[in-house]
PALUMLUM-932327 format. One record per residue (C-alpha): residue in three letters; chain; x, y, z. Coordinates in pm, 1 decimal, decimal comma. Example, Ala and Ser with C-alpha at 12.3 -4.5 7.8 and 13.67 -1.06 7.14 Angstrom:
BEGIN
{'ALA' 'A' {1230,0 -450,0 780,0}}
{'SER' 'A' {1367,0 -106,0 714,0}}
% end
This chain:
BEGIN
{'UNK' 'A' {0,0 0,0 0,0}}
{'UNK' 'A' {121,2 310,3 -147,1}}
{'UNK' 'A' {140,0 649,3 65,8}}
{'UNK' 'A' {-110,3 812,8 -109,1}}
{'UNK' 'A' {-352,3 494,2 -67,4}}
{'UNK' 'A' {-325,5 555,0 276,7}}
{'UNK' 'A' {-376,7 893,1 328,4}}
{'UNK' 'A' {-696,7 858,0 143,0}}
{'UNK' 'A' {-836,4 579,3 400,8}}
{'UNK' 'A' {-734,7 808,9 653,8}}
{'UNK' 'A' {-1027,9 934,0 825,8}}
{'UNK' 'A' {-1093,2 1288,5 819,7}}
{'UNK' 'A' {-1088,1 1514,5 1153,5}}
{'UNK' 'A' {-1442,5 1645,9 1229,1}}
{'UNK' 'A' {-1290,0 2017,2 1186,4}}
{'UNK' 'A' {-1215,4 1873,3 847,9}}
{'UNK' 'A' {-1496,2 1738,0 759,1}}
{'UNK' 'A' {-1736,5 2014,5 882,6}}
{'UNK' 'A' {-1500,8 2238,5 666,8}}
{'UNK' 'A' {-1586,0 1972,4 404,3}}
{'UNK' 'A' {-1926,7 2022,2 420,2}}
{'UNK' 'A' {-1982,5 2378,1 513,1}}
{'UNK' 'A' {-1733,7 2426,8 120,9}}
{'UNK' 'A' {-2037,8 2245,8 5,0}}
{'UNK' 'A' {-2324,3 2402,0 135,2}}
{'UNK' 'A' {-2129,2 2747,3 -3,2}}
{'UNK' 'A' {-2113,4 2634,5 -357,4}}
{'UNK' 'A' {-2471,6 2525,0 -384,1}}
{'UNK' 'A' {-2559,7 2824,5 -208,0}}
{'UNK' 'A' {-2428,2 3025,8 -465,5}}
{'UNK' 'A' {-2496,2 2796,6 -732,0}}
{'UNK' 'A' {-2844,2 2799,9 -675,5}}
{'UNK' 'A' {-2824,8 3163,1 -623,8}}
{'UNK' 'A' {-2679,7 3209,0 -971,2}}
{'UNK' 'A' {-2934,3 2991,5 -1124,2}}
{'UNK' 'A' {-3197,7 3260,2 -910,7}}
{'UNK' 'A' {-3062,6 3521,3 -1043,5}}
{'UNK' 'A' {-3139,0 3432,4 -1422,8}}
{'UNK' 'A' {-3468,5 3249,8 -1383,5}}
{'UNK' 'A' {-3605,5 3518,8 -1125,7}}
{'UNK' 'A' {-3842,7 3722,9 -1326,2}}
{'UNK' 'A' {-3928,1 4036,4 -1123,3}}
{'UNK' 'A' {-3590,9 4053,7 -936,9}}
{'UNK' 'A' {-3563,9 4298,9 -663,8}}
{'UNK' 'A' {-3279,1 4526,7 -800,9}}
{'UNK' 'A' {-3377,0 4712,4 -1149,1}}
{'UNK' 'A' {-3128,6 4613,2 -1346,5}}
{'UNK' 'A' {-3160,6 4496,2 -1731,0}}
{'UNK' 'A' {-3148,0 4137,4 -1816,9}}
{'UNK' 'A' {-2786,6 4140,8 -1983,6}}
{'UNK' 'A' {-2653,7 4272,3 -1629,8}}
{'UNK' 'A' {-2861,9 4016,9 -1443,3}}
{'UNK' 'A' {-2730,3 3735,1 -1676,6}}
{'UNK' 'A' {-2353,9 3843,6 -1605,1}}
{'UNK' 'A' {-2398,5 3862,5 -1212,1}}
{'UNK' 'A' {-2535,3 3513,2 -1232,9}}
{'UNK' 'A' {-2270,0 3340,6 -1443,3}}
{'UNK' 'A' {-2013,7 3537,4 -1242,4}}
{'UNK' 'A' {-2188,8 3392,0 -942,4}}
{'UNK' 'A' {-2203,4 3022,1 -1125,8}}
{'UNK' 'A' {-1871,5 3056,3 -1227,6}}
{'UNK' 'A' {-1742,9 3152,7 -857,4}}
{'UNK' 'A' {-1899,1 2830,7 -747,5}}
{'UNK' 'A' {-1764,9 2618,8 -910,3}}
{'UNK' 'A' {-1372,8 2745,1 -833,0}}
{'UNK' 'A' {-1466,8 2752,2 -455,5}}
{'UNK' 'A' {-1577,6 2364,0 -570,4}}
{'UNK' 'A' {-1296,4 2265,5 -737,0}}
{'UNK' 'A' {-1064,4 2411,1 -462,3}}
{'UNK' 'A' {-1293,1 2212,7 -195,2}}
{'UNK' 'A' {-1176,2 1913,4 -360,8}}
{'UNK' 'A' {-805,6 2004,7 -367,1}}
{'UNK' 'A' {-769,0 2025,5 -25,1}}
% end
């Protein structure tokens, strides 16, 4: 068994793993959020659709690097 195959059946600390899952919670927060944003038809803040579409793939986008991070570490 190989270092690396040990570290992964290493079990994670529970300030790890609430870390874990808090990362998570953020990235469908503002995943969902994004999707929100574009499907949201009399949103709250007058601003024209082509504004309202960049916010939410900027949001999407933002998710998915805070995801892809999460899974890094």
């Amino acid at each position: 068994m190989s270092f690396s195959e040990q570290e992964q059946n290493k079990q994670k600390s529970p300030a790890k793993r609430f870390l874990f899952i808090l990362g998570l919670g953020m990235f469908a927060l503002y995943f969902a959020l994004g999707v929100a944003i574009i499907f949201w038809k009399d949103f709250p803040i007058d601003l024209s659709f082509g504004y309202r579409l960049a916010f939410a793939i900027l949001l999407i986008v933002y998710s998915f690097i805070r995801f892809v991070r999460l899974l890094r570490s």
